[in-house]
C-alpha positions as CSV (number, residue, x, y, z in Angstrom):
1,X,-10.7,-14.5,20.3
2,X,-13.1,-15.5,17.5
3,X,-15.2,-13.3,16.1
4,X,-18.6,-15.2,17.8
5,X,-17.0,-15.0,20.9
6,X,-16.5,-11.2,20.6
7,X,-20.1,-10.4,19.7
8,X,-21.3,-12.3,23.1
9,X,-19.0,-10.0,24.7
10,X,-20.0,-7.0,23.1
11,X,-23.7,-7.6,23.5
12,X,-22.6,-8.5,27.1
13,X,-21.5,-5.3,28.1
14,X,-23.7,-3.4,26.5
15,X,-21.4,-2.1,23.8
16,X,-23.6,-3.8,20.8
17,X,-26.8,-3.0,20.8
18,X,-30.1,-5.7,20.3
19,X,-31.0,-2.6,18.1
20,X,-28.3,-4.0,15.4
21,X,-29.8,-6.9,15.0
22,X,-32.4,-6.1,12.2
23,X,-29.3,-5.2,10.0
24,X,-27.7,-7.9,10.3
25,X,-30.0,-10.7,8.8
26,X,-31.1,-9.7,5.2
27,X,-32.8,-12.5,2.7
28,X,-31.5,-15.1,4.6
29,X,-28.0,-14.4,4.9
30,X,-26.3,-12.8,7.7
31,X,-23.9,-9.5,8.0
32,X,-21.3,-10.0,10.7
33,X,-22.6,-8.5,13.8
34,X,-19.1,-6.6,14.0
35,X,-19.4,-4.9,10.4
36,X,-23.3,-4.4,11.3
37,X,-22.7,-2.6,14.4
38,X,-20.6,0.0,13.0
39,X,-22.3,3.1,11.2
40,X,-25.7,2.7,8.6
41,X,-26.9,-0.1,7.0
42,X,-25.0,-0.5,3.6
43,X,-26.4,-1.6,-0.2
44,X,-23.0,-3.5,-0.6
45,X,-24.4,-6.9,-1.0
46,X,-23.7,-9.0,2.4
47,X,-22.3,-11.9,0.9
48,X,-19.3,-9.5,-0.4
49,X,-19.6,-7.3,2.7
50,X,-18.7,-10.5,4.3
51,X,-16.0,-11.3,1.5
52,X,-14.4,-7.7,2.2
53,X,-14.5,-8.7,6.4
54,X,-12.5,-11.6,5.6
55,X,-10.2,-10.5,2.8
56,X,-6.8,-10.6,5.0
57,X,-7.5,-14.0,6.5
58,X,-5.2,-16.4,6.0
59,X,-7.1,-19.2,4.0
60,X,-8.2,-17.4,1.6
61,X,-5.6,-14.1,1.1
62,X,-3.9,-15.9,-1.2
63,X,-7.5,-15.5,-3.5
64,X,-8.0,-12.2,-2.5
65,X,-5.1,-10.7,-2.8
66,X,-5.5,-11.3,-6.6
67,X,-9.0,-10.7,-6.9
68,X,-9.9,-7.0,-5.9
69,X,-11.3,-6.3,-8.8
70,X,-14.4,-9.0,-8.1
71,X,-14.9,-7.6,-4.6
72,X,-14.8,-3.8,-5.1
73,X,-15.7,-0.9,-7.6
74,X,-12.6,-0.1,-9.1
75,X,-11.1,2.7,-11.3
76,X,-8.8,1.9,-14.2
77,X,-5.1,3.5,-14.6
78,X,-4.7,2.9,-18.4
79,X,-1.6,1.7,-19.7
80,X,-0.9,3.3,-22.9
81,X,1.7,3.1,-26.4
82,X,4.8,1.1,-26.6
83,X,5.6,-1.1,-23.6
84,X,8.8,-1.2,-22.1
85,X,11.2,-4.2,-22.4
86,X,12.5,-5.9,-19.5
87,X,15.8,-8.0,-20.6
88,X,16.0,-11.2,-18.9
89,X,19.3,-13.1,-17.5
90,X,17.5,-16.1,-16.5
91,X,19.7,-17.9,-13.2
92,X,19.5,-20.0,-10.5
93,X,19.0,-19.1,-7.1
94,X,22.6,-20.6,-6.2
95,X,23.1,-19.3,-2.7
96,X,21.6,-19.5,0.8
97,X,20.6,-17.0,3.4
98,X,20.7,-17.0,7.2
99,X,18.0,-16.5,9.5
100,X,17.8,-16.8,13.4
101,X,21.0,-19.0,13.1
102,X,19.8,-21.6,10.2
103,X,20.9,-21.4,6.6
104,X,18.0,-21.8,3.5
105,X,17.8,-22.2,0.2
106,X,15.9,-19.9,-2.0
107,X,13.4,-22.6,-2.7
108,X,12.7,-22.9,1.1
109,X,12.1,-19.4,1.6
110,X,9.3,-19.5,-1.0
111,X,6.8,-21.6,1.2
112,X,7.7,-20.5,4.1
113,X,7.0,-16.8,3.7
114,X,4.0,-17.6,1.5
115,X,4.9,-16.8,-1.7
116,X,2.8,-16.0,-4.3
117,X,5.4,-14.5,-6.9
118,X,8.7,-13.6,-7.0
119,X,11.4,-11.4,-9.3
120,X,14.9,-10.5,-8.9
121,X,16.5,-8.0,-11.3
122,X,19.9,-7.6,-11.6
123,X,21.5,-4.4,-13.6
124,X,17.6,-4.0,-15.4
125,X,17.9,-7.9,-15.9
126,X,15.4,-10.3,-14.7
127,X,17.9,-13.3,-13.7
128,X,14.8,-14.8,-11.5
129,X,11.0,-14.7,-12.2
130,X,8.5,-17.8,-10.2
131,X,4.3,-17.5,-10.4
132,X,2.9,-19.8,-7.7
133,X,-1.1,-20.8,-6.6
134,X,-2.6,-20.3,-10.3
135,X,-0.9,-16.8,-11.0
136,X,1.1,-15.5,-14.1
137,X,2.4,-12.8,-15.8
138,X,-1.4,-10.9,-16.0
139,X,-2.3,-11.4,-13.0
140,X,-2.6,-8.2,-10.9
141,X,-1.6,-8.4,-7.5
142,X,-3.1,-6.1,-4.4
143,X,-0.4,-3.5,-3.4
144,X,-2.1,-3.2,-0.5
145,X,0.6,0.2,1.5
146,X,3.1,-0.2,-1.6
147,X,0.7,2.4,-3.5
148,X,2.0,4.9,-1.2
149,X,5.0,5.0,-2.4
150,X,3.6,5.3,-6.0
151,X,1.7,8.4,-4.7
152,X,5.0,9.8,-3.5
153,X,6.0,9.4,-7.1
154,X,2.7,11.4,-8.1
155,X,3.2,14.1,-5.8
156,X,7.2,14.7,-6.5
157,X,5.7,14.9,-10.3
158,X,2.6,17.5,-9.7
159,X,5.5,19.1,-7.1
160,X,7.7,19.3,-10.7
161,X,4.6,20.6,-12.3
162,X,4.2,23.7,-10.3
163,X,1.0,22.2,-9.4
164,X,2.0,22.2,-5.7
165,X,4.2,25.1,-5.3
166,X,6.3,24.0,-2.3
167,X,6.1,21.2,0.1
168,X,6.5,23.5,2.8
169,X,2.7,25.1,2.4
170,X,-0.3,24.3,4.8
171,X,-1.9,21.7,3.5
172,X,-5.3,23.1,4.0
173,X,-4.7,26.0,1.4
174,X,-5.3,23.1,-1.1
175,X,-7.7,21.6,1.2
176,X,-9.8,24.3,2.7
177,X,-12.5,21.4,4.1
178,X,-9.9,20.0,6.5
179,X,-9.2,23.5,8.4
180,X,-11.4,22.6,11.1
181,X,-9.2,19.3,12.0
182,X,-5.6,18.8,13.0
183,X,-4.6,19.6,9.7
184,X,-4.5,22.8,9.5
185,X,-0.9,24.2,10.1
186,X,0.8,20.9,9.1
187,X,2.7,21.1,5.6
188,X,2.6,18.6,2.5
189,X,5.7,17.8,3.8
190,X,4.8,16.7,6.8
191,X,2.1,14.9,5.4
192,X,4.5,13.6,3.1
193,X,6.5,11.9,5.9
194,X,3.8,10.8,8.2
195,X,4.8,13.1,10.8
196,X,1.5,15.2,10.3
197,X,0.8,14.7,14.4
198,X,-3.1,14.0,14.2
199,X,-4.5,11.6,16.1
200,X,-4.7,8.3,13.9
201,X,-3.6,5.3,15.9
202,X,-2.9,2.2,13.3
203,X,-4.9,0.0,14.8
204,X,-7.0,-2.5,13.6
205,X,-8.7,-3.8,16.5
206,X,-12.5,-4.4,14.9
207,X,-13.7,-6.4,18.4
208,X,-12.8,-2.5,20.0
209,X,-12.8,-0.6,16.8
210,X,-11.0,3.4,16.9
211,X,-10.7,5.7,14.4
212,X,-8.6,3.1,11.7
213,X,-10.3,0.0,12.8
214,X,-14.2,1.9,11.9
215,X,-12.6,4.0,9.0
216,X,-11.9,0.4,7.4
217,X,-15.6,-0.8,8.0
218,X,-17.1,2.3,7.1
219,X,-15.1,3.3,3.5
220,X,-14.0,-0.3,2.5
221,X,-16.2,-3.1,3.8
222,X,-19.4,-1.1,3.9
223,X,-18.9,1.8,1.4
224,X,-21.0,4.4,3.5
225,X,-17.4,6.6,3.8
226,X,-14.8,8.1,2.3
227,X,-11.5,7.0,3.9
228,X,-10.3,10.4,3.5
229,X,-13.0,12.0,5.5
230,X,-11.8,11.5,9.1
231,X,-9.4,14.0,8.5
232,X,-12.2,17.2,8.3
233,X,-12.5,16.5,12.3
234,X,-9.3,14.9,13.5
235,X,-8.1,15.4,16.4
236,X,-4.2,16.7,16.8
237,X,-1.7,14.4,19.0
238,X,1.5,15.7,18.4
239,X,3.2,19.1,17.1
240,X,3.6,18.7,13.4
241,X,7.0,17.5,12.2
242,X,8.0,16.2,15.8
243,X,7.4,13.0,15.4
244,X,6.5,10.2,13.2
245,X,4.2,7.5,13.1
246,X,2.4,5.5,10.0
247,X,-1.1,6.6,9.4
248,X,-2.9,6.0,6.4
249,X,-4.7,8.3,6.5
250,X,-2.0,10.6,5.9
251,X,-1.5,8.7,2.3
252,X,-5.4,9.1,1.9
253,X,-4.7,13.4,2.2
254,X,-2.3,12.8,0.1
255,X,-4.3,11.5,-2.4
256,X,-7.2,14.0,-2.1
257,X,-4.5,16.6,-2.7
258,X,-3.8,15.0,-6.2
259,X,-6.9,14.9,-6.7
260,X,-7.6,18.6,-5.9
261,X,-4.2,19.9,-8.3
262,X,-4.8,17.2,-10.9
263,X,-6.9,19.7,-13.0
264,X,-10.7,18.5,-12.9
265,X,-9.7,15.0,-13.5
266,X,-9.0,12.1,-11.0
267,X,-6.2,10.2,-9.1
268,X,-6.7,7.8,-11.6
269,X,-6.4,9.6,-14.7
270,X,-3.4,11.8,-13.7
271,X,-1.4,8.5,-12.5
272,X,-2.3,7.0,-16.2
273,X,-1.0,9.7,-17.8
274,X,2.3,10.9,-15.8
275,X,3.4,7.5,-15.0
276,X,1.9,4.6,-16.1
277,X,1.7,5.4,-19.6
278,X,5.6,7.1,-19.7
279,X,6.4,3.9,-17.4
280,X,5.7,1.6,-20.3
281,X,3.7,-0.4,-18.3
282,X,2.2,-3.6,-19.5
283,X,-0.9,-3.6,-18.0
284,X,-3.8,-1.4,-17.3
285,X,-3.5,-1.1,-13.0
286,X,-6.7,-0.2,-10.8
287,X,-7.8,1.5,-7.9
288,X,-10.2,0.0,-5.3
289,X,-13.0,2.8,-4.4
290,X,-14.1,3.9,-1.2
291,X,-17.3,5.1,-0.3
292,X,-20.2,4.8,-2.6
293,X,-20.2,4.5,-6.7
294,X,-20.3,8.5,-7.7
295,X,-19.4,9.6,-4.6
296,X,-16.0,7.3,-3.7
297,X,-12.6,8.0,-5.0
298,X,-9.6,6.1,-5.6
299,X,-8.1,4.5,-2.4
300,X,-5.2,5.9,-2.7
301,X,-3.8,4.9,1.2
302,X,-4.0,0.9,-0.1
303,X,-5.6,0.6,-2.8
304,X,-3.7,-0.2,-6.0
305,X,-3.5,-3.5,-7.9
306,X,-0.7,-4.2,-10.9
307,X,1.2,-7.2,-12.4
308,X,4.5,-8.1,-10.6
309,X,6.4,-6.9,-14.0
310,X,5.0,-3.3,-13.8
311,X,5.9,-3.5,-9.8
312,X,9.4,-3.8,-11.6
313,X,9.4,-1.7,-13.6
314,X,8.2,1.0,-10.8
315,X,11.5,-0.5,-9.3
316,X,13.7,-0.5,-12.2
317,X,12.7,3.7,-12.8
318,X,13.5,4.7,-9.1
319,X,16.8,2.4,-8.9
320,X,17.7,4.1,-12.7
321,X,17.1,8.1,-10.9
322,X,13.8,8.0,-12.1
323,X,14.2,7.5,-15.4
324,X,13.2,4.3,-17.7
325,X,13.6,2.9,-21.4
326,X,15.0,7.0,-22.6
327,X,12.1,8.4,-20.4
328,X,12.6,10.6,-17.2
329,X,9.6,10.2,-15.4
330,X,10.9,11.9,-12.0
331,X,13.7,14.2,-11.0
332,X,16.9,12.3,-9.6
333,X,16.7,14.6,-6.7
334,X,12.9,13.5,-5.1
335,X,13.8,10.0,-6.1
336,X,16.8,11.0,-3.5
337,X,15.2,13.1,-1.3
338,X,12.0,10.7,-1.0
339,X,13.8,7.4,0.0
340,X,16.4,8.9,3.0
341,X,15.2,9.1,6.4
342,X,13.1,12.1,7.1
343,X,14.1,11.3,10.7
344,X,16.8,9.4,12.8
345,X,16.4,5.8,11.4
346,X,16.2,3.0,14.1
347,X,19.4,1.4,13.9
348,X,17.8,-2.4,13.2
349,X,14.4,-1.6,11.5
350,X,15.8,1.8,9.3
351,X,13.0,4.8,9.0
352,X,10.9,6.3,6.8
353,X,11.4,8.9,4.0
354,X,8.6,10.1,1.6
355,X,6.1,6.9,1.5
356,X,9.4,4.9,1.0
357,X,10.8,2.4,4.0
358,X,14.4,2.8,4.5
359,X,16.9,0.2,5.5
360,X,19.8,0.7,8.5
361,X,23.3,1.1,7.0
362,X,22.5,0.8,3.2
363,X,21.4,3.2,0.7
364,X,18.2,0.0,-0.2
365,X,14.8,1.2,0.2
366,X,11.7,-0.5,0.2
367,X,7.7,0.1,-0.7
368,X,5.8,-2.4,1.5
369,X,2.3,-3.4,1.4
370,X,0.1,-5.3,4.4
371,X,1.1,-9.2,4.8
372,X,3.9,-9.4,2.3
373,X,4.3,-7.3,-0.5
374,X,7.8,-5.7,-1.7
375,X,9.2,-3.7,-3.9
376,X,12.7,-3.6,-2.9
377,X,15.4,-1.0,-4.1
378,X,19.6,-1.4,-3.3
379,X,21.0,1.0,-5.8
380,X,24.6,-0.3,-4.7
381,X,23.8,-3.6,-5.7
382,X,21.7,-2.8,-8.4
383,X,19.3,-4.9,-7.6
384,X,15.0,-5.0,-7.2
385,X,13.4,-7.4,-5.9
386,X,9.3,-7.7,-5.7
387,X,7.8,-10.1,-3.8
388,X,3.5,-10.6,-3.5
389,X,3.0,-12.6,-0.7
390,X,0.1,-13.6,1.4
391,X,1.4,-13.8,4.9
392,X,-1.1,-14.9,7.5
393,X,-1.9,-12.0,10.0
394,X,-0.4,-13.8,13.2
395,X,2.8,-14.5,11.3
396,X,3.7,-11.5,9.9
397,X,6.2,-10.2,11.9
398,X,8.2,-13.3,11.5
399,X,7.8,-13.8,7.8
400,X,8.6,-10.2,7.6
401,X,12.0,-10.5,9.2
402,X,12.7,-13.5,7.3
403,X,11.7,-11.5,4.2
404,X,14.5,-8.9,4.4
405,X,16.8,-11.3,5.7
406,X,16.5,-13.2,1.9
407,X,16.4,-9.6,0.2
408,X,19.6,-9.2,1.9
409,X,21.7,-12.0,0.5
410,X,19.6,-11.8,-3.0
411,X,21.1,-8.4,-3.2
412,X,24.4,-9.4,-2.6
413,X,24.4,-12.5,-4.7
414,X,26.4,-11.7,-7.6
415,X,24.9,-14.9,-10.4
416,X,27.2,-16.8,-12.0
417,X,27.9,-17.0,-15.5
């Protein structure tokens, strides 16, 4: 249903009021009636408003997905001192892989799970490394849900700090505000592996917006919100540690947490200095901020944009037991404990560990971020693989499948000689 379409029906059934209408034209240009008609007018300008509205669609994700930095406030994470070297094995892609009955070649799988860069490492060796659609080395790709897996990282290190004394403690004892809500009773650990039990469907329905779909509006396209601030009043839909189910805003408590043990400073800062910097990175990385400019924070469910080489080199440090270029960054045993399942896995999609995807019937692991982006970890194999995609929403379950269907052959390609 297009959007147009959905307003008439909206307005039709009473569900959007004529009383919206005012916000929505503003010096001649006009808000979507969707965005306008969910919570106060916002100063975010409505061309980028609009830009924010449309930043997963198809025709131009392949833009945006590289460009968050020219659509929203943003945080630095400094990189810092001596960068560390990736090796390089240069090869061909000289094998093929299967899917739904039909055998590709590497170069096929680029286009048709819209590629916008690509590296294999083999051993810590880069044997394949392609830029497509104008990007390069510097550019820094949207992470989109692979940043929850780098805040696992943060929280196993604060965890190492005695920062957090246990990941069996109420959350709440850190975060006295949410008490009122669903998470009171429900450990880091819990958080931790998205089996907190509030109420938080993952839906991003905007023409029938719940709780995800109007957290999105509110913090990200609108910044009126924090993302985080649902969680004061949320509602509790399952006994804590029973079940599990992906919310972001789990990853968004998470973050607030860090930010709450990190010692007056920020998300931002603490990742800069406990992992970015040791990490050798190459690049200064950035948070997108919700909410408005002094009052916002890091985004920490989604948020985080780096170059595909530091994506590596994230990869390179958990595949190595957390350690990289004479540096241990994070113990061997959360890099172990954070990517197993934390429940049964499903025996064709795998589970979920600590912010970390697991994969049926292998030790690999995976941080995956909305419409196609991978960082992909076989420690018998020794392989990682990133991939920064732009995969069309109505596509994505396809491209997807496809996508672990290459990963699986890459990782069991040994190159030749």
């Amino acid at each position: 249903m297009t959007k147009i379409k959905t307003f008439r029906r909206l307005m039709n059934t009473g569900l959007l009021s004529l009383a919206v209408l005012p916000v929505i034209v503003h010096a001649g240009s006009v808000v979507d009636p969707l965005v306008a008609a969910v919570g106060p007018e916002s100063h975010v300008p409505i061309a980028i408003q609009n830009l924010r509205w449309a930043m997963l669609d198809g025709g131009v994700n392949t833009l945006t997905f590289r460009s968050m930095d020219q659509l929203f406030t943003t945080r630095h994470v400094a990189r810092s001192g001596a960068i560390s070297p990736l090796m390089r094995d240069d090869h061909l892609l000289d094998f093929s892989y299967q899917f739904e009955g039909v055998s590709y070649q590497p170069e096929q799988f680029l286009d048709r799970t819209f590629t916008n860069g690509l590296l294999i490492m083999k051993d810590d060796k880069i044997v394949y490394e392609n830029y497509r659609n104008n990007t390069n080395q510097d550019t820094r790709f949207m992470a989109w849900s692979m940043t929850k897996s780098l805040v696992s990282i943060l929280v196993g290190i604060a965890l190492e700090e005695g920062r957090i004394k246990s990941l069996d403690e109420d959350i709440t004892l850190y975060l006295p505000e949410l008490s009122k809500g669903a998470y009171k009773g429900v450990t880091i650990r819990q958080v931790l592996s998205m089996s907190s039990g509030v109420k938080y469907e993952e839906r991003y329905d905007f023409a029938n917006p719940g709780i995800a779909a109007r957290n999105h509006i509110l913090a990200l396209v609108k910044n009126v919100a924090r993302f985080v601030e649902p969680a004061k009043t949320i509602e509790r839909l399952h006994e804590p540690g029973t079940v599990q189910e992906y919310k972001t805003i789990d990853t968004a408590v998470l973050g607030l947490l860090l930010e709450r043990v990190s010692g007056g400073s920020n998300v931002s800062a603490y990742m800069a200095q406990h992992l970015w910097e040791p990490l050798g990175a190459q690049a200064d990385g950035f948070f997108i901020m919700d909410g408005e400019p002094g009052v916002g924070r890091e985004f920490t469910g989604a948020g985080y944009s780096a170059t595909m080489r530091d994506f590596a080199r994230v990869g390179s440090m958990m595949l190595n037991n957390g350690r990289i270029n004479g540096k241990q960054i994070i113990s061997p045993e959360w890099v172990k404990m954070s990517t197993e399942p934390f429940m049964k896995e499903d025996p064709k999609l795998g589970g979920y560990g600590y912010q970390w995807w697991t994969r049926p019937n292998t030790t690999a692991y995976s941080a995956i971020g909305l419409q196609g982006q991978y960082i992909y970890v076989d420690p018998d194999t020794r392989t990682v693989i990133v991939k920064l995609s732009y995969f069309p929403q109505a596509e994505m379950d396809i491209a997807e499948q496809e996508t672990m269907a290459f990963f699986s052959a890459a990782s069991a390609w040994n190159p030749k000689k």
